[in-house]
C-alpha positions as CSV (number, residue, x, y, z in Angstrom):
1,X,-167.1,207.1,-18.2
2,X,-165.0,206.1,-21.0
3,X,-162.9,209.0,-22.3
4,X,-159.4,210.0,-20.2
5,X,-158.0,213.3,-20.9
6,X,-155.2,215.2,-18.6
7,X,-155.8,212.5,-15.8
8,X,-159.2,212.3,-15.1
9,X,-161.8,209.9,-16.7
10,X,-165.0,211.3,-17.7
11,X,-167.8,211.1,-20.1
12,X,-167.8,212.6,-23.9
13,X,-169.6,215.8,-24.5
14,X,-171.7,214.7,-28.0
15,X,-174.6,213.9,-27.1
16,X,-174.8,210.4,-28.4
17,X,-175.3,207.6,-25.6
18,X,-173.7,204.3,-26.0
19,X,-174.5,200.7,-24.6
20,X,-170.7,198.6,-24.4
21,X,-171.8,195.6,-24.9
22,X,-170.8,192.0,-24.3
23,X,-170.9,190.2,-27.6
24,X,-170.9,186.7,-25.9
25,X,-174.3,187.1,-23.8
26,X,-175.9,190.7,-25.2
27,X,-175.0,192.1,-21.0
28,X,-174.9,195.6,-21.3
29,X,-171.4,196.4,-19.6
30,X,-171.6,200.2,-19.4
31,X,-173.3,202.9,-20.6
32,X,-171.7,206.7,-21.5
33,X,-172.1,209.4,-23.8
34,X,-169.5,209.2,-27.0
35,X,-166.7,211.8,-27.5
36,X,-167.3,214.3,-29.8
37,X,-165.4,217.2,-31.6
38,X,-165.0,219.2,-28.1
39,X,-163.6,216.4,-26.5
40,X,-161.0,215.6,-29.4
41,X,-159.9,219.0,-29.2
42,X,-159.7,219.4,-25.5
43,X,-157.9,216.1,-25.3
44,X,-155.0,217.6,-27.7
45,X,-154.7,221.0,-25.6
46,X,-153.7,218.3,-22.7
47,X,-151.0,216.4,-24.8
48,X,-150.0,219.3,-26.7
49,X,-149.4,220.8,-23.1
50,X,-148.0,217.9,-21.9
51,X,-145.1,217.4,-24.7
52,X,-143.2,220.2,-23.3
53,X,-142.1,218.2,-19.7
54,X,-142.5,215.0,-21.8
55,X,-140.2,215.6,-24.2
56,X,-137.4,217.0,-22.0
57,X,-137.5,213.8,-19.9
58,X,-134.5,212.0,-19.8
59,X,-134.6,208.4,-21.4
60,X,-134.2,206.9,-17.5
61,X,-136.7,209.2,-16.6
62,X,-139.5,207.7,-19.1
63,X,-138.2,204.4,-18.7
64,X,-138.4,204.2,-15.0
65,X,-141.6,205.4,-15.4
66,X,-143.2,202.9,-17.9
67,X,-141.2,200.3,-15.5
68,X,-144.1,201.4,-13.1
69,X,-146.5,201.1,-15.8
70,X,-146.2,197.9,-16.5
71,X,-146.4,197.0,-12.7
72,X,-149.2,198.7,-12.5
73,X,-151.1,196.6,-15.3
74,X,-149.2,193.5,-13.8
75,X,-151.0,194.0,-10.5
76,X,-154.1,194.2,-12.1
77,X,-153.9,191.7,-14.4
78,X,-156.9,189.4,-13.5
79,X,-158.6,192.9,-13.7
80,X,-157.5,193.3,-17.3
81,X,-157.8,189.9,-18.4
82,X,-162.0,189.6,-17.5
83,X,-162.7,193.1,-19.0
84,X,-161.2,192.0,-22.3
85,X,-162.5,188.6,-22.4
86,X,-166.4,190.3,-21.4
87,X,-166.1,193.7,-24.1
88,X,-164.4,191.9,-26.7
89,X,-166.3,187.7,-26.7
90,X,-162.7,186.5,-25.9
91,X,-162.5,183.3,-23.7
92,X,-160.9,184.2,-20.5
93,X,-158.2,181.7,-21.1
94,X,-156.8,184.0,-24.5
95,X,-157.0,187.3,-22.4
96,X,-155.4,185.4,-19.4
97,X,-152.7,183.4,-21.5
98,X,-152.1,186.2,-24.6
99,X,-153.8,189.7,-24.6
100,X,-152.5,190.7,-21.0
101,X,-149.7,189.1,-20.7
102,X,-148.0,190.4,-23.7
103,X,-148.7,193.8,-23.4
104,X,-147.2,194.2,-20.0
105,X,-144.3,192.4,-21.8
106,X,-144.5,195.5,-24.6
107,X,-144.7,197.6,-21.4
108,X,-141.7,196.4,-20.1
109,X,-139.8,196.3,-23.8
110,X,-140.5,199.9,-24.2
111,X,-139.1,200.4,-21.0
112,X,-135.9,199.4,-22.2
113,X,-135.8,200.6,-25.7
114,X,-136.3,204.0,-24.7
115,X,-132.9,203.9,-23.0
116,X,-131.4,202.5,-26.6
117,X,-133.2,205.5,-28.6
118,X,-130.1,207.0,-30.6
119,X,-128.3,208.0,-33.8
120,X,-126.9,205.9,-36.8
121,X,-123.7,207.6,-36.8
122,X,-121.1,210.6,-35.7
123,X,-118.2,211.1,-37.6
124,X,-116.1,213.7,-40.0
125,X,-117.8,212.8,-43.2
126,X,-116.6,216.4,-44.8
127,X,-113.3,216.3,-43.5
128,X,-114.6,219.9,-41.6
129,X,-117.2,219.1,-39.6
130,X,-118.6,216.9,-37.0
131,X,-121.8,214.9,-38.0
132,X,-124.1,213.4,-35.7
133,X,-127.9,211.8,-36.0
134,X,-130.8,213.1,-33.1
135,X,-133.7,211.1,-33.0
136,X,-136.6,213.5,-31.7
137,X,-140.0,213.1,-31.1
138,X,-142.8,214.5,-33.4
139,X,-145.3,215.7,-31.1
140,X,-148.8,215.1,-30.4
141,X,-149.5,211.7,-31.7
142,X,-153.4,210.8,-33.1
143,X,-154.0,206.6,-33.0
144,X,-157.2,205.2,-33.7
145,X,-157.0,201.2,-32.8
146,X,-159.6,198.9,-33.9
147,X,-162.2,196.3,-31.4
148,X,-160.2,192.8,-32.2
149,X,-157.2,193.2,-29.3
150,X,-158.4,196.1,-27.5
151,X,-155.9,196.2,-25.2
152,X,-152.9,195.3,-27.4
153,X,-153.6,197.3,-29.5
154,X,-153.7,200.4,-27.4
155,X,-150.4,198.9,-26.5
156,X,-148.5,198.6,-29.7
157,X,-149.9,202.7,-30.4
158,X,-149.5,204.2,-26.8
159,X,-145.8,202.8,-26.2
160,X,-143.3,203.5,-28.9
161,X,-145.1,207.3,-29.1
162,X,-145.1,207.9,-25.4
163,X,-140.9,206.0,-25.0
164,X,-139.8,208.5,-27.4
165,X,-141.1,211.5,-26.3
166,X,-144.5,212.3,-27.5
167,X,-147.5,212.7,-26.1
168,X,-150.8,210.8,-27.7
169,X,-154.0,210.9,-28.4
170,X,-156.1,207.4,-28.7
171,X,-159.1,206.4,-30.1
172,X,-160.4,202.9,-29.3
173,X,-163.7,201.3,-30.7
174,X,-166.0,202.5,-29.0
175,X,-167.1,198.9,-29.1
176,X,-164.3,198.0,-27.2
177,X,-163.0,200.7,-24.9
178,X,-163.1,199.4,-21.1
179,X,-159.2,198.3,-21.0
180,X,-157.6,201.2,-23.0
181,X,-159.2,203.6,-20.4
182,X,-158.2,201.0,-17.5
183,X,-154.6,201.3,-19.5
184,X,-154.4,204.7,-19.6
185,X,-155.7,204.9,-15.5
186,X,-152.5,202.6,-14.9
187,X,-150.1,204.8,-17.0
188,X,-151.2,208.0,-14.5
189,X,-151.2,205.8,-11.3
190,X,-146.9,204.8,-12.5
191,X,-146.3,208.9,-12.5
192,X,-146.3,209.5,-15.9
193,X,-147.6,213.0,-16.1
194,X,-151.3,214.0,-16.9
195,X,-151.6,214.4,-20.7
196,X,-149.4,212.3,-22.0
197,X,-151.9,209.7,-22.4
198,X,-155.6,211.1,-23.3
199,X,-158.1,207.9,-24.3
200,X,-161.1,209.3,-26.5
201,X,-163.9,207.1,-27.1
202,X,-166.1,207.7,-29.9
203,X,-166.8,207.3,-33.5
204,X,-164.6,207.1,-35.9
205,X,-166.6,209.4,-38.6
206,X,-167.4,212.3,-35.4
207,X,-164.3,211.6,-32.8
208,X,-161.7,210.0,-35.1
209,X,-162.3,212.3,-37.8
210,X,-161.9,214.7,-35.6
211,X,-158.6,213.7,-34.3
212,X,-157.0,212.6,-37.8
213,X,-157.5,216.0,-39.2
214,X,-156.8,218.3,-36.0
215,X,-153.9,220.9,-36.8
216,X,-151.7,219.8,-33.8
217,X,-151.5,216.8,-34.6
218,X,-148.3,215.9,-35.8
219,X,-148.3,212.1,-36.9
220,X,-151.7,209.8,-37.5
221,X,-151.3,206.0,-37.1
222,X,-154.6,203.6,-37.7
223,X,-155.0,200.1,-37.3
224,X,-158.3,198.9,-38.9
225,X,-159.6,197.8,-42.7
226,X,-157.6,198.5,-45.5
227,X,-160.9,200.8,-46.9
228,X,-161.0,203.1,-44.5
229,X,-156.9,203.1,-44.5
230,X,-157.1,204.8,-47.9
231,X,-159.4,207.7,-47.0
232,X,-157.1,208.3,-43.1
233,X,-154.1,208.1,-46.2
234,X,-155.4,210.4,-48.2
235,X,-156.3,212.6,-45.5
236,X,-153.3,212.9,-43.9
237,X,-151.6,213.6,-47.6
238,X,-153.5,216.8,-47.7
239,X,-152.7,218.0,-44.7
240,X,-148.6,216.6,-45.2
241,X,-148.9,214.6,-41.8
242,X,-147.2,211.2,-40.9
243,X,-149.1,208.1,-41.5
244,X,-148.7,205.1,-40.2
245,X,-151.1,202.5,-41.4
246,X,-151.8,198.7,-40.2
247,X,-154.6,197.2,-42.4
248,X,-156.1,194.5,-43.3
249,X,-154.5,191.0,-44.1
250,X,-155.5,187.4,-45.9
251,X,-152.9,184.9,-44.9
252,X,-151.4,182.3,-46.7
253,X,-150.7,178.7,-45.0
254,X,-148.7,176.8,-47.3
255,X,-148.0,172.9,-47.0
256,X,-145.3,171.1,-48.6
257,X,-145.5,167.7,-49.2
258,X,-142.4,166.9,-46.6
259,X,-143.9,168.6,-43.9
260,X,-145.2,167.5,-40.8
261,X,-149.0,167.0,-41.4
262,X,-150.2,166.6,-37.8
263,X,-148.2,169.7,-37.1
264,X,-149.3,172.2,-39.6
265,X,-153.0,170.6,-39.2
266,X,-152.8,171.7,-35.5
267,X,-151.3,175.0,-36.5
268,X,-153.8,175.7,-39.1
269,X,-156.8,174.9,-36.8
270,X,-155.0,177.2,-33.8
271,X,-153.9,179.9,-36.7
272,X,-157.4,179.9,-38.2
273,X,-159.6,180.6,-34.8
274,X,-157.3,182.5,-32.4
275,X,-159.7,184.8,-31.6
276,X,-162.9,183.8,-34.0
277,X,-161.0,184.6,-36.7
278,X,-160.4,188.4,-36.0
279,X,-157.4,188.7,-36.2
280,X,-155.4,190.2,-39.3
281,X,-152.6,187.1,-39.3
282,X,-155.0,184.2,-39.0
283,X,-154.6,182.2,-41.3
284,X,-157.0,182.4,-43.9
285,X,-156.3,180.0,-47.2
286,X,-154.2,177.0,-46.7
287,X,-152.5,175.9,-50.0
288,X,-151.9,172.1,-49.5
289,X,-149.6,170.3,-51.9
290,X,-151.5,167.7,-53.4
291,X,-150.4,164.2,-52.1
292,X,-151.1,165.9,-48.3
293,X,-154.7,167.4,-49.6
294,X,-157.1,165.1,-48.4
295,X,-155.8,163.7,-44.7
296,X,-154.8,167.6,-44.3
297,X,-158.8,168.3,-44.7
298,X,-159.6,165.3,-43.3
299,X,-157.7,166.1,-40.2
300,X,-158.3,169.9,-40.0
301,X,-162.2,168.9,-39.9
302,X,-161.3,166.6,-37.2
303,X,-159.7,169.1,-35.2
304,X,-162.3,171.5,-35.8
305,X,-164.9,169.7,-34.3
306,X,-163.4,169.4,-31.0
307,X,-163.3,172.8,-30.5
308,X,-165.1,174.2,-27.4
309,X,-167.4,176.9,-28.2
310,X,-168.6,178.5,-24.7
311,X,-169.3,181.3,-21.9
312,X,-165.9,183.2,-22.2
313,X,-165.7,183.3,-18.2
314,X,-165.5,179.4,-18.9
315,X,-161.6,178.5,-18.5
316,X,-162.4,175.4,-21.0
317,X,-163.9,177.9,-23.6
318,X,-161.8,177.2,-26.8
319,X,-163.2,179.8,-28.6
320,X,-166.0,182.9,-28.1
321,X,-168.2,184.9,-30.3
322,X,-167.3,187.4,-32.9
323,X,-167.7,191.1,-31.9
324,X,-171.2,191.9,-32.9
325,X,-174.1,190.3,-34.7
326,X,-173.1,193.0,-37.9
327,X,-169.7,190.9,-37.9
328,X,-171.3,187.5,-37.3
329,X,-173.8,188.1,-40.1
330,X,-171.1,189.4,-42.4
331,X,-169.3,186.5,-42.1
332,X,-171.8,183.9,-42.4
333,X,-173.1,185.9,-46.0
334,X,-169.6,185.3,-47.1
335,X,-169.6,181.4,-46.3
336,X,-173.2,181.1,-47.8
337,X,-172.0,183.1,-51.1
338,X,-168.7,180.7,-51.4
339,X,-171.5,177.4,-51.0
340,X,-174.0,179.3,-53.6
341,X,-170.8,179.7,-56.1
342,X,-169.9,175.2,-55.8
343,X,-167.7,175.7,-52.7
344,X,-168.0,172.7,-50.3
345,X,-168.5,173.9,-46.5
346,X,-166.6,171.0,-45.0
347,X,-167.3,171.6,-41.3
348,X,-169.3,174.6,-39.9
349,X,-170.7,177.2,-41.8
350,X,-173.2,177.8,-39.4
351,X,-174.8,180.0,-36.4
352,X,-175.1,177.5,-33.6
353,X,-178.4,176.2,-31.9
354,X,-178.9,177.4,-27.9
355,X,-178.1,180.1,-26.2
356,X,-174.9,180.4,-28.3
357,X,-177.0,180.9,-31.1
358,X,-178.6,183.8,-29.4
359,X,-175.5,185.4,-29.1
360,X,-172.8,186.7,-31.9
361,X,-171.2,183.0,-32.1
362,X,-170.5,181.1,-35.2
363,X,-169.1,177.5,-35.4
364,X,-165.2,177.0,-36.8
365,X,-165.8,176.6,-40.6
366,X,-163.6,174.9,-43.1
367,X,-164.3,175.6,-46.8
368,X,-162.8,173.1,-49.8
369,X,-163.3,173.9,-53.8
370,X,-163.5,177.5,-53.7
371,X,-162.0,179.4,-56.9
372,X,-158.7,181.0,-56.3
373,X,-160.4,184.4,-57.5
374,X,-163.7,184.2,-55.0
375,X,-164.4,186.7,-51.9
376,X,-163.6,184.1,-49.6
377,X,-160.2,183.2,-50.8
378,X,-159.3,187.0,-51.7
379,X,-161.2,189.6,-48.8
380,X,-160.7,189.3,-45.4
381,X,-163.2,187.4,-43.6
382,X,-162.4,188.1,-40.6
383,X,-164.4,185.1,-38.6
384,X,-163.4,181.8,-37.7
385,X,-163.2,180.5,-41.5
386,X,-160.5,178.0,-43.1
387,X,-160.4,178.0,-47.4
388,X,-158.4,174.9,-48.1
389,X,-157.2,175.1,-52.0
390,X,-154.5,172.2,-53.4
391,X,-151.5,172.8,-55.4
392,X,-148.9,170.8,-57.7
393,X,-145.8,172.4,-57.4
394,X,-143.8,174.8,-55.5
395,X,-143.8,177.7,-58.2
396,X,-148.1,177.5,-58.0
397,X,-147.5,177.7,-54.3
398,X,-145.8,180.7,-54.0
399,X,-148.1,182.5,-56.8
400,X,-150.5,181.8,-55.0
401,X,-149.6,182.8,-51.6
402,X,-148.9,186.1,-53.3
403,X,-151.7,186.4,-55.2
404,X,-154.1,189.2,-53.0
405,X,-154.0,192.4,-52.4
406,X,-152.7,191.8,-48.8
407,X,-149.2,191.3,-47.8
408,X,-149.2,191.0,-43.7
409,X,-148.6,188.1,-42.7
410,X,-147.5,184.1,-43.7
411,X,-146.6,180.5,-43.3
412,X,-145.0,178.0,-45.1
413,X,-144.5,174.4,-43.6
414,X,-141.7,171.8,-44.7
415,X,-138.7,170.1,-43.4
416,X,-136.4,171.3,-45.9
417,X,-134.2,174.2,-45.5
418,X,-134.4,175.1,-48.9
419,X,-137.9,175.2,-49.4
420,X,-138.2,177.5,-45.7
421,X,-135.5,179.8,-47.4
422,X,-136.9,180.6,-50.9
423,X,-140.9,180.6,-49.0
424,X,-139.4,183.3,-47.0
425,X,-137.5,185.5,-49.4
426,X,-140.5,184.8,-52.3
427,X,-143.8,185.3,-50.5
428,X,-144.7,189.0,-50.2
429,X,-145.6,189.6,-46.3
430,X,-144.3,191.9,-43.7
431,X,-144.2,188.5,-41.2
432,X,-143.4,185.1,-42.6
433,X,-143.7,182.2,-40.0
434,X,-142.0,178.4,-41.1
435,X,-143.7,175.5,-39.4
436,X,-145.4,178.1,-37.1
437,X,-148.4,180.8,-37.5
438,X,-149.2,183.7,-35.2
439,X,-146.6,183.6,-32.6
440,X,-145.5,187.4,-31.9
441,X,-142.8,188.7,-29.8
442,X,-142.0,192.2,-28.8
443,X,-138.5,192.4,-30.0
444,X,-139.6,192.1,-33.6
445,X,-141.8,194.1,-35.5
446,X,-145.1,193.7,-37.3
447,X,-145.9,195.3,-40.4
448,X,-147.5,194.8,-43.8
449,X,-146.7,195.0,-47.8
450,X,-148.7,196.3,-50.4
451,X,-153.0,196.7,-49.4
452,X,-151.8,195.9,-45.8
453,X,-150.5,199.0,-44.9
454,X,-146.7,200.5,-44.1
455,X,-144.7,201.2,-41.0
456,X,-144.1,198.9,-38.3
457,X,-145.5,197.9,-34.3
458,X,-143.7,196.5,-31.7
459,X,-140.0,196.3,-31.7
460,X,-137.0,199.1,-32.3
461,X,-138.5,199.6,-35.6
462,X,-141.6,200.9,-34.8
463,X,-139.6,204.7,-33.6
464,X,-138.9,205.1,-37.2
465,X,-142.3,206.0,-36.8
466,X,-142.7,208.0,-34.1
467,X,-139.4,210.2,-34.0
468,X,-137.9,212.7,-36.7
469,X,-134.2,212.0,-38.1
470,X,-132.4,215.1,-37.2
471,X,-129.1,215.8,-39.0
472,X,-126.8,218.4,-37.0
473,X,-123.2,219.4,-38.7
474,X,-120.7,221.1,-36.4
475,X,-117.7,222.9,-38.1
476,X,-114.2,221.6,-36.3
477,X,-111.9,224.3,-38.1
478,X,-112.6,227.8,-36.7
479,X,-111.9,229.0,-40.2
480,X,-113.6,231.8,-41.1
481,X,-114.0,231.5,-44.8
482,X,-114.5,227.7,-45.8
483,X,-113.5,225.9,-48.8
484,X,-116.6,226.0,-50.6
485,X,-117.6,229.5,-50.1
486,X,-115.4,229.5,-53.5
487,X,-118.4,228.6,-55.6
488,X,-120.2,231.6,-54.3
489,X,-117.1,234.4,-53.9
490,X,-113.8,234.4,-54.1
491,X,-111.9,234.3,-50.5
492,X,-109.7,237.4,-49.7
């Protein structure tokens, strides 16, 4: 039973039956009837019924509260960690070392922040009156969160909504929905009240369509491709909700000629696979400056071959298989279009032999000669693929770091300061690591420019997204007639 609403896990009412899958041995993991429109709205009623209390709560209140939370997931974190690494292909090391642990950490940040939630400013700005800021929360929140990072992603939507006050709505993959459900469970075992948190799991055309578009839903936040962004976009334009989009991202690498090269060839080959590849910060095209080209590929290919590919439940598993055989196909049509156009598939570029094969693996792939306008160099991949293209000077560099649609994440690598500081004011990303890629912390928010979406996760930031800026003025004269009632009458 894999939807939550009001406190109580249960099946969806559409009709449709669903095998969750794991991608890294075809298992069947569990078997339920999807969410449909019923569900969607009977999973509102609860929130929308629940925002009442919630909202009144006092910061301590929530924050004590989400303290429990993240006990509760901390206590069952072995629990978490397998059901992520077996629904999602992840080797149990990543769940174990990243996924889990970093979203009890956003658990506990929350926590905090919602005891910090407060105005920019009081004072007399009109020489008559007291102005002060109220942040308050929206309402019922609607969050659709995509199959890469499961449980962080429920995370990064459920926690700033539910810290400042609003109640939520969420709809996992249904690929991927064992640990939001388990998350949600946690959430009502640390006190906080029934209907705050309502997990839906279904479709995104029947149950997330539903849930984008419902009338009581204040605020709509999505996490997925860029494509799909657009239409939940434009949707939520028409109806003149809040959007908050996270989309899709192709992320630079860039190598100077003074930087480290065993260091950013390590941090390319980690960057590039976290994860197969599914992950919207990996870095996807490393632009080497010419006199580092060749050891850089040379050494990248090294690296790459020494990767584990393995049962997840193996703790020396380096890497596990994408998230379906639609994913793994995708990407190896991609590779085989880049070799049909003259690109040179380096290492990889292949399903493996064995069982592995059987499964939705594919081996870590470096590509070299690809054109800077090609679908590998300028769509997301999303698959454990490195384009490596050279450059001469630092001005190509940064043009080409910026030139693709996406702006979420980036890296630039060099010893000198003054190279890190105009990489990091020039390239166009909402995230721009020097001499590092991927590292996230909760204190600091993640975000995109241009096709990669706007608004922020993680971090203070993100409750510019989830609260409304209320301005209230308070008159300090006791006057009865005020100085510009002039324009309107004359005082007598």
């Amino acid at each position: 039973m894999q939807t939550f609403i009001a406190g109580k896990r249960r099946s969806g009412t559409s009709g449709e039956e669903f095998a969750v899958a794991n991608p890294a041995t075809g298992e069947t993991l569990a078997t339920d009837v999807l969410a449909g429109p019923e569900d969607v709205e009977e999973a509102v009623a609860a929130a929308r019924a629940a925002f009442a209390e919630w909202s009144r709560a006092t910061a301590a209140e929530r924050s004590e509260a989400m303290l429990r939370w993240a006990d509760q997931v901390q206590a069952r974190a072995e629990e978490f960690a397998r059901a992520e690494s077996r629904n999602a292909g992840k080797p149990i090391k990543l769940t174990r070392g990243f996924d889990v642990p970093g979203t009890i950490d956003n658990i506990r940040f929350f926590a905090g922040a919602a005891r910090n939630l407060e105005g920019r400013a009081a004072g007399e700005y009109s020489g008559e009156h007291t102005s002060v800021i109220r942040r308050e929360p929206i309402g019922v929140v609607g969050s659709v969160a995509p199959w890469n990072y499961p449980l962080q992603m429920a995370a990064w939507k459920v926690l700033p909504a539910v810290a400042a006050g609003n109640t939520i709505v969420l709809k996992p993959s249904e690929l991927t929905p064992l640990t939001s459900v388990m998350f949600a469970e946690a959430a009502r075992e640390a006190g906080i009240p029934d209907g705050v948190v309502n997990i839906v799991t279904g479709t995104g055309p029947v149950a997330g369509q539903a849930l984008l578009t419902h009338p009581d839903v204040a605020m709509v936040s999505f996490t997925g491709s860029t494509a799909v962004g657009r239409r939940v976009a434009a949707q939520a334009a028409g109806l003149v909700k809040r959007v908050h989009l996270e989309l899709g991202g192709k992320a630079p690498f860039v190598v100077f000629d003074d930087a480290d090269p065993e260091a950013a060839a390590r941090g390319a080959v980690a960057g590039a696979l976290i994860n197969a590849g599914q992950d919207c910060t990996a870095a996807t095209r490393a632009y080497v400056q010419r006199p580092l080209y060749e050891a850089f590929v040379a050494r990248v290919a090294e690296l790459m071959d020494g990767v584990r590919l393995g049962p997840v439940d193996d703790p020396d598993t380096d890497m596990g298989s994408l998230i379906s055989f639609r994913q793994r196909d995708k990407v190896a049509g991609m590779v085989e279009d880049a070799r049909r156009a003259g690109a040179t598939v380096v290492r990889g570029g292949r399903i493996p032999d064995g069982p592995l094969g059987r499964a939705a693996y594919y081996e870590p792939t470096l590509i070299t000669g690809a054109a800077q306008d090609s679908a590998v160099v300028q769509q997301e991949i999303f698959g454990p693929v490195l384009v490596c293209l050279p450059f001469d000077t630092d001005d190509d560099a940064l043009r080409l770091a910026n030139d693709t649609p996406y702006g979420l994440a980036a890296s630039a690598w060099t010893t000198d300061v003054y190279r890190a500081g105009r990489a990091s004011r020039e390239i166009q990303a909402g995230c721009v690591w020097i001499n590092d890629h991927i590292p996230i912390i909760s204190e600091m928010p993640h975000g995109g420019y241009k096709s990669s979406g706007f608004g922020k996760d993680m971090s203070a930031y993100s409750f510019d997204e989830y609260t409304n800026v209320k301005h209230v003025m308070t008159d300090i004269t006791g006057a009865r007639h005020r100085s510009w009632h002039d324009v309107v009458f004359t005082g007598r």
